[in-house]
N, C-alpha and C positions, 0 to 999 in steps of 0.2 A: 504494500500500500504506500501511497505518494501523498505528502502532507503539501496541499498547495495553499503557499501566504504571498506570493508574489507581491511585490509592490506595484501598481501600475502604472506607476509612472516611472519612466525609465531614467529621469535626469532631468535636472530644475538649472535654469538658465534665469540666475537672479530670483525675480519674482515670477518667471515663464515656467509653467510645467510642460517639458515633453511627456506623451504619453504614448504607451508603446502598440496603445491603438493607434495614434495617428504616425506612427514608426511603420507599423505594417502598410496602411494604407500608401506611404511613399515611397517604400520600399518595394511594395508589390508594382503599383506604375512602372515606377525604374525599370523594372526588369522584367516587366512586360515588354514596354518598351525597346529596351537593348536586343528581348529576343526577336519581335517583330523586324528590325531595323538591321540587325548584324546577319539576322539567319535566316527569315522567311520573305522578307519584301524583294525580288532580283527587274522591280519593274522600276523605270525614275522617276515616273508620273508619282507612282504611289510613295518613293519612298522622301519625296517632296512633301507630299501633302499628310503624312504621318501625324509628322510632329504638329500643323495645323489640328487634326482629328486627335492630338489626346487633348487639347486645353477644352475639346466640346466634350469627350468622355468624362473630363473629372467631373464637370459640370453635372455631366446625366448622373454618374453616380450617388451624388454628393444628393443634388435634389430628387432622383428617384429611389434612392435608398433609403433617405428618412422620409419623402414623404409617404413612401410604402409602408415604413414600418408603425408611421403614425397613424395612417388608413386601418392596416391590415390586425395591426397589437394594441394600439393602444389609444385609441381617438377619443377618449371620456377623462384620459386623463391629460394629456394635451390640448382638450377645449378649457380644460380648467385650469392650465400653466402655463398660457402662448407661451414666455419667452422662454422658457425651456426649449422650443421646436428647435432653434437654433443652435444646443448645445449637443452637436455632436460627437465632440470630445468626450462626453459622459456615455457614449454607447448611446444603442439606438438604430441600428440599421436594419432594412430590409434587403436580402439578395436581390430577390423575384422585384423588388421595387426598384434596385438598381439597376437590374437587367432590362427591366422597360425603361429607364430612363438613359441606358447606354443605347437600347434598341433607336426609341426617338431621334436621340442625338446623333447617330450613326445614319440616320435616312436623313433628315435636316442637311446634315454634310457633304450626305454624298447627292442628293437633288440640287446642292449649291454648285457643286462641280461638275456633275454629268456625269457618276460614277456606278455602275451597278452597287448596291447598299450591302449586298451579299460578299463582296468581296471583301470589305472592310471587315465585315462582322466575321466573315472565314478568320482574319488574321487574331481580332478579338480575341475569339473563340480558344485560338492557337494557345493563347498569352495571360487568358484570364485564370487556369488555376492557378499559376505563380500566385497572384492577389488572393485567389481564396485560402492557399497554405497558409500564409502569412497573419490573411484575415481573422483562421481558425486558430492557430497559433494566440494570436493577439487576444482572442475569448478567454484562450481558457487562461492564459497570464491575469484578464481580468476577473477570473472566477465567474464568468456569464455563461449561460445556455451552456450548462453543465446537464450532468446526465444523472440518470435516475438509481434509484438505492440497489448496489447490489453486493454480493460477498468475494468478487474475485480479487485473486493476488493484484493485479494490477491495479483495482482502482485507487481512486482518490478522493482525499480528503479535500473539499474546497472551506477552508477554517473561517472566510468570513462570511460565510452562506450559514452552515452549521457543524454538527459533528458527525455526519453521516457520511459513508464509504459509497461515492458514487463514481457509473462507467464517466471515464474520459470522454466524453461524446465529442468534444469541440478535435481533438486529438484519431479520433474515427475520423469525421471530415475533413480536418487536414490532410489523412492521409489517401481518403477516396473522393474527394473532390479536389483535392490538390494534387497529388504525386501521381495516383492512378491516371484519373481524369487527363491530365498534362501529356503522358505517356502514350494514354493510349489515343487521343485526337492526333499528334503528331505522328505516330505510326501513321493513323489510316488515311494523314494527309496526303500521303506520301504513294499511295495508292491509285492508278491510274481510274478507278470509278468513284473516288471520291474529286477529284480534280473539277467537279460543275459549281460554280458556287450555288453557298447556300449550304450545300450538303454538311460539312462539317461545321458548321453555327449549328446547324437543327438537329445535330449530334449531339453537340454539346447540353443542348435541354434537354435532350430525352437524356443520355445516361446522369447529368444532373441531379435531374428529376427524378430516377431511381434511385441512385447512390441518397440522396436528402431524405427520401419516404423510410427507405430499409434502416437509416441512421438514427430516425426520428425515432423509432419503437425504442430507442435508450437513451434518449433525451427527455428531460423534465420538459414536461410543457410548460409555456409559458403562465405567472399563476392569475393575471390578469384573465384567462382566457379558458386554458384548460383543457379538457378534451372538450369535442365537437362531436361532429356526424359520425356512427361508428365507432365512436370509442377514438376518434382520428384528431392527430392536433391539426391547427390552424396551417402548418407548414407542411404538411402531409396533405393536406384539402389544396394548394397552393399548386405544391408540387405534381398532384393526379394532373392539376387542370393546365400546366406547364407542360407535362409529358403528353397529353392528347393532343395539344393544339404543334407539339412538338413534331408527334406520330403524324398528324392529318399533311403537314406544309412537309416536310420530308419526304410523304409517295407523292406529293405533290409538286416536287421540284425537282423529283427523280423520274419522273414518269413526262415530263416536258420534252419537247423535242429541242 
């Protein structure tokens, strides 16, 4: 068993706290970034207009990830604490909210330049478990969307939640939405029938969307919320409707002439 007291903040600059949420979050870009750029972009139009296309991703992230997560977790308690909305330094993200607001800002970009939207979001696709490793990393340092009571050797204790032995959940996602995920989209990039765009984005949501549902059965739900439909958290409800719309545009973009 793993006693976790991390401090979350990774280092104070005067009266500045860095925190090693907003550590992953720059860390994951960077090197998303590097990898698109050193190893995946061999076009000069695109690899021009890159670095244009993250200052619109931080964007989509930044406001589709909390305002998902304020939509989708917690919107009663956010009508009752506006200026909280803006601290997202304290936690607070939605994936599936970032994902639609990377999605937006990826078609916004590429309709400004005359680009298929698909081909951007291919390279996305490519780049973004770096950020989820990082992202899931960064959780469980903060003792967030920790995981549910169980008795194996490995778990963990998170000491400023309670004193109960729970799965590593954020440390599961790290590892199958980050390392997996990473691994196996670049493989099948690589693949002369995935070469259409499209194909490997609408990849990325469905095994996503699996990896998130199967992880979720040892994740605390969230206690705002709790279970739902089925016995099913809010992020399992999320993730089915992620992975269908994921299923539907994938035979639908594979089956195009």
């Amino acid at each position: 068993m793993f006693i976790n007291n991390f401090d979350p903040v990774a280092f104070q600059v005067f009266s500045l706290e860095i925190r090693w949420y907003s550590l992953a979050y720059i860390i994951g870009i960077l090197l998303g970034w590097f990898h698109c750029k050193k190893i995946l972009i061999n076009n000069n139009k695109l690899f021009k207009l890159f670095d244009d296309l993250i200052t619109y991703l931080i964007i989509g992230i930044i406001l589709g990830g909390r305002m998902g997560y304020i939509l989708f977790y917690n919107l009663e308690y956010y009508l009752n604490n506006l200026p909280e909305i803006i601290m997202i330094w304290n936690g607070g993200m939605s994936f599936h909210g970032g994902l639609l607001g990377v999605i937006l800002a990826t078609i916004i970009f590429s309709k400004k330049h005359k680009i298929n939207t698909y081909i951007f979001l291919d390279l996305i696709a490519l780049a973004a478990p770096i950020g989820l490793f990082f992202g899931r990393i960064a959780n469980f340092i903060n003792s967030e969307l920790y995981g549910r009571e169980t008795d194996i050797w490995w778990s963990v204790k998170f000491v400023t939640i309670d004193n109960v032995s729970r799965h590593p959940s954020q440390i599961y996602e790290a590892i199958f939405e980050g390392l997996i995920l990473f691994y196996l989209l670049n493989y099948l990039s690589k693949k002369r029938h995935y070469k259409k765009p499209g194909l490997i984005s609408l990849t990325f949501i469905i095994f996503y969307s699996i990896f998130r549902f199967g992880i979720e059965f040892f994740r605390e739900p969230d206690p705002q919320i709790g279970y739902l439909l089925y016995e099913l958290t809010m992020g399992q409800i999320i993730s089915f409707v992620f992975f269908s719309l994921g299923i539907f545009f994938y035979l639908l973009k594979k089956n195009e002439n």
